[in-house]
N, C-alpha and C positions, 0 to 999 in steps of 0.2 A: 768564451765562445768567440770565434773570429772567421773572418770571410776566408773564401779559397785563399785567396792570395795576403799569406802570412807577413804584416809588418815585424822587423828585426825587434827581436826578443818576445814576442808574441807566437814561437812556428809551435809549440808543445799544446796552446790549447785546440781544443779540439773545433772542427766546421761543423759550422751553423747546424749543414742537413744531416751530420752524423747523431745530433742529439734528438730528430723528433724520430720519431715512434711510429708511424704508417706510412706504407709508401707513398700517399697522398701528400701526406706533412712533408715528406723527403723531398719529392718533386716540387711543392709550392720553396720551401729553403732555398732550393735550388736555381729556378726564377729568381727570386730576390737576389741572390747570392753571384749569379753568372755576370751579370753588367759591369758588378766590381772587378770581378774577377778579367773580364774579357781589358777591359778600363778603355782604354781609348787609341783605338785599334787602326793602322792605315790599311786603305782599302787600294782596290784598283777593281778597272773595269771586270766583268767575269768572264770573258775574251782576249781578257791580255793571255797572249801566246804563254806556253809552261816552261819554254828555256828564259824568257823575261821575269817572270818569276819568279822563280827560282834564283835568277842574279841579283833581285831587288831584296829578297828575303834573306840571302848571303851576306850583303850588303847591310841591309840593318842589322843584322846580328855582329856582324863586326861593328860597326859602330857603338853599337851598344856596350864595348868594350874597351873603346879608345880610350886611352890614360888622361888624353888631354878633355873629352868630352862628361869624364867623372870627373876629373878634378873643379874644372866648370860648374857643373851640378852641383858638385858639396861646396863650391862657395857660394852658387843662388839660393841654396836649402833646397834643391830638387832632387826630390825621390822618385827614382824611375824603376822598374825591372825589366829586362827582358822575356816574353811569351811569345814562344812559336806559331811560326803561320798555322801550323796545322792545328796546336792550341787551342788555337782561337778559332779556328773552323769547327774544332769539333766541338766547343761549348756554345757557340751562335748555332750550331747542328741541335743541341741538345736544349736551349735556348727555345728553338722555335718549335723543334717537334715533341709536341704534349700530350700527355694522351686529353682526348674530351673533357672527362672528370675535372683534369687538374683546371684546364681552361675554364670552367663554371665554375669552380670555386675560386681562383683566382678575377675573375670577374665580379666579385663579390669587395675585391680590394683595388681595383684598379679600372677605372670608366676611360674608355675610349671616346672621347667627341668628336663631333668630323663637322 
């Protein structure tokens, strides 16, 4: 079993949420499973203009390709991948909106204190 986001020689087993059995179970996998998956995500304000955007998202995706910024990586031992803005939009989308259910029994595994 492995998270969305497949470590090299691990992509054949199967995700977390395809192995439970009610849609309950799918949806709680899937909270658990999205964090990883989303990992550690650059933001910007939700007002930055859509052609700045757009350049900034351009812009990391190529980088995330430069020969000299891999080569770097594999000699710190950094394992990165690239995931799409939109990616990641739609799994913090999927992320936040739950149904009820799921949020009462996930609240069973996770306290919020304020």
């Amino acid at each position: 079993m492995r998270g969305r986001t497949a470590l090299p020689g691990y992509e054949k087993l199967p995700v977390d949420e395809e192995l439970a059995t009610s849609p309950l179970g799918k949806s709680l996998m899937s909270i658990k499973g999205l964090p990883l998956a989303i990992g550690r995500a650059f933001g910007v304000h939700p007002n930055t203009p859509k052609d700045r955007l757009a350049m900034l998202r351009d812009a990391f995706a190529k980088a995330i390709k430069d020969p000299e910024l891999l080569a770097e990586a594999k000699r710190a031992r950094i394992d990165f991948s690239y995931i799409s803005g939109e990616q990641v939009q739609k799994d913090f989308n999927a992320l936040f909106n739950q149904s009820p259910e799921t949020l009462r029994e996930m609240g069973k595994y996770i306290k919020a204190e304020g």
